[in-house]
C-alpha positions in Angstrom: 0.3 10.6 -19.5 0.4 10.7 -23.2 2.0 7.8 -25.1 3.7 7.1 -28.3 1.0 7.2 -30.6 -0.3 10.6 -29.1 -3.4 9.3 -26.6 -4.2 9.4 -23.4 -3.1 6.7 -20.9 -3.0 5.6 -17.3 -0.7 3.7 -15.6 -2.1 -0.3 -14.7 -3.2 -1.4 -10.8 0.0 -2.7 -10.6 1.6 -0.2 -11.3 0.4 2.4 -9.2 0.6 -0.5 -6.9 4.3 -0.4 -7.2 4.6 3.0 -6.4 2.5 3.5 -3.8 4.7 0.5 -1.7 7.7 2.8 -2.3 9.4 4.4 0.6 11.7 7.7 1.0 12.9 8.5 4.6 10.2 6.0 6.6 7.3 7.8 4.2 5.2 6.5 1.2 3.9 8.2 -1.5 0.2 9.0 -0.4 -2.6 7.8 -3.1 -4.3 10.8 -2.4 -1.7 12.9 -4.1 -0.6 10.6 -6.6 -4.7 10.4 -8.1 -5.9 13.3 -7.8 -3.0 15.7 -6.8 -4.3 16.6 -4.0 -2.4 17.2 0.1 1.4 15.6 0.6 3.3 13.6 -1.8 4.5 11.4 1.4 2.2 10.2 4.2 3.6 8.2 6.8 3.7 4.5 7.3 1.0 2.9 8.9 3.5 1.5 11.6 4.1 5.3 12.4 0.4 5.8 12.9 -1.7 5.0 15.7 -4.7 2.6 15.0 -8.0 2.4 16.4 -8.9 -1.2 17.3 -11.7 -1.0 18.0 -14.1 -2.2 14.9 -10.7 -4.7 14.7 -11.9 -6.1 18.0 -15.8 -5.9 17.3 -15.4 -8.3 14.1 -13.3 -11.0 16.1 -15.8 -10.6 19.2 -18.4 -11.5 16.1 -16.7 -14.4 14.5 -15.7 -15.9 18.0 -19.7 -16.0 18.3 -20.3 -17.1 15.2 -17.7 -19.9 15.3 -19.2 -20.5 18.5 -22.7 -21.4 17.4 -21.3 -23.2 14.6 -19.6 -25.8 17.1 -22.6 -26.0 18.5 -24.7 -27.0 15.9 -22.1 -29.3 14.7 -22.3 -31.2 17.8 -25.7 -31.7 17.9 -25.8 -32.5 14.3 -23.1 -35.4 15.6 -25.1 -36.5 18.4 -28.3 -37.3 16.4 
């Protein structure tokens, strides 16, 4: 983009925030081509796309651990 006074400019994080939430037909406008002009102009949404869970499920398996040994340690710190 050029502006007004002739120089160079980009658009702000909220802006290209703005138009990467837009929609046409159930698809957004994929980052990938919007930066660097590169693959589709429109990806799907990611409720159209399958997910893999699994590092999902990994991190809660972690923090039920954690929070876990934190109860424990705040019980004995209780019972002293």
């Amino acid at each position: 983009m050029v502006n007004p006074k002739g120089r160079r400019s980009y658009p702000s994080g909220p802006v290209l925030e703005k138009i990467l939430s837009l929609e046409k037909d159930g698809n957004r406008v994929s980052a990938n081509w919007l930066i660097r002009g590169e693959g589709e102009m429109f990806e799907t949404t990611e409720s159209d796309r399958s997910v893999d869970t699994t590092e999902i499920e990994k991190s809660i398996d972690l923090l039920s651990l954690a929070v876990e040994k934190l109860r424990k340690d705040l019980e004995r710190l209780n019972n002293k």
